[in-house]
C-alpha positions as CSV (number, residue, x, y, z in Angstrom):
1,X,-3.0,-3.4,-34.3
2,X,-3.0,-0.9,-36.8
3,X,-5.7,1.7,-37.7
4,X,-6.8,3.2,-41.0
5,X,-6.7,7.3,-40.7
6,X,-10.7,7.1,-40.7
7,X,-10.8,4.8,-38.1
8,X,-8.7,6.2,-35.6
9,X,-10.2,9.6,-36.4
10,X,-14.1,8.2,-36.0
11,X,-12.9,6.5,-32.8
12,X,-10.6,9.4,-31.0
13,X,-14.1,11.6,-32.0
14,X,-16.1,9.4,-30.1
15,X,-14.5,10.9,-26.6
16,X,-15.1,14.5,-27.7
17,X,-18.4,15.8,-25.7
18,X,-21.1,17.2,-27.6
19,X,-20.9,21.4,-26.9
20,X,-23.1,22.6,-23.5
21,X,-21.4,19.1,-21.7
22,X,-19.3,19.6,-19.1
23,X,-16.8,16.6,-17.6
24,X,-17.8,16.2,-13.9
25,X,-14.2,15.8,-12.4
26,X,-15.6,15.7,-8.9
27,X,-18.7,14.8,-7.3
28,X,-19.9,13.3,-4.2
29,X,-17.2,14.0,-0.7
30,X,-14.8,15.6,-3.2
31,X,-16.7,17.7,-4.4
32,X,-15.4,21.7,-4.2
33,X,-18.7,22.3,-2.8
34,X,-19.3,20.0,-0.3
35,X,-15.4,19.4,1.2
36,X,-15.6,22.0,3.5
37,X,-18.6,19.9,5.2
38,X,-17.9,16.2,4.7
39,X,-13.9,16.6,5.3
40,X,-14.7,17.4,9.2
41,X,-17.0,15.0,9.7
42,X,-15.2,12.3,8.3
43,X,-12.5,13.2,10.2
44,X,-14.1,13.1,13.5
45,X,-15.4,9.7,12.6
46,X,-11.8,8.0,12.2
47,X,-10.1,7.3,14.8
48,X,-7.4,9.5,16.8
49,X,-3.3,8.9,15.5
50,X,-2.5,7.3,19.0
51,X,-5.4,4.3,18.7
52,X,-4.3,3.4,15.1
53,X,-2.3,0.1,15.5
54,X,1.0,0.2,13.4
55,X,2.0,-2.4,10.7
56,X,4.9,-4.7,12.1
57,X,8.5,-3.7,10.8
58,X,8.9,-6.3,8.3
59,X,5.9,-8.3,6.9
60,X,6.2,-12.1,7.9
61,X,6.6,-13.4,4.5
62,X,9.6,-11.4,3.6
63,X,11.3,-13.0,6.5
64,X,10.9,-16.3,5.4
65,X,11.4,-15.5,1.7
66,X,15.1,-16.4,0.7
67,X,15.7,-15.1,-3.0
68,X,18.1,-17.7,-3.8
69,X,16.2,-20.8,-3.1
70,X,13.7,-22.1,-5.6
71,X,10.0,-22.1,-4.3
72,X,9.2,-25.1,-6.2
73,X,12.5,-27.7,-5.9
74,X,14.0,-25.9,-2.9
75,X,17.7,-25.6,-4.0
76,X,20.3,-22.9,-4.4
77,X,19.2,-22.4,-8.2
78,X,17.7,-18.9,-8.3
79,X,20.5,-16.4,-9.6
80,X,20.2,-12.8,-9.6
81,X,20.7,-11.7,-12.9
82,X,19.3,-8.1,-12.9
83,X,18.3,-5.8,-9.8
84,X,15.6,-3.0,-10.9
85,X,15.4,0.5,-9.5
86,X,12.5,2.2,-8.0
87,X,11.4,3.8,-11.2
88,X,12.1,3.8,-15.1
89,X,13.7,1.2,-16.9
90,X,16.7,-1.1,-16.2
91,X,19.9,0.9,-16.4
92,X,21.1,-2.1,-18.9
93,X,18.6,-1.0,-21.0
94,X,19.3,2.4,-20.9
95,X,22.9,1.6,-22.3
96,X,21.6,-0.5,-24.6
97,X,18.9,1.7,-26.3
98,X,22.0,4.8,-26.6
């Protein structure tokens, strides 16, 4: 989609406040005022480390996922074809884009 100057200009205005406004970054239990009252008490409400159950090592499904089988027609089909990082794009892209 493409914008006339105007039109981007009258719609990027539209998100500046009018003067004496102020952006309210924080309210409610994270407020700057208030965290040194809430914080405690929601902490004393949660429960201690040692009660807190911990999650199993691996999640059930990824035991029984097997990336080379097909979910649909169960064969070998599936090939791996690209393996992505983390973060940022695919280092084929990288070279590709140099």
């Amino acid at each position: 989609m493409t914008l006339e100057g105007m039109e981007f200009i009258r719609r990027f205005c539209m998100h500046i406040l009018p003067s004496k406004f102020v952006k309210i970054r924080h309210y409610g239990i994270l407020s700057a005022t208030s965290k040194k009252t809430t914080l405690p008490q929601i902490k004393s409400l949660l429960p201690e480390q040692s009660q807190i159950k911990k999650a199993p090592e691996e999640p059930r499904e990824l035991n029984e996922f097997k990336p080379g089988i097909c979910p649909y027609c169960k064969t070998e089909t599936m090939l791996t074809i690209e393996i992505f990082f983390k973060r940022g794009p695919p280092v084929s892209f990288l070279k590709n884009s140099a």
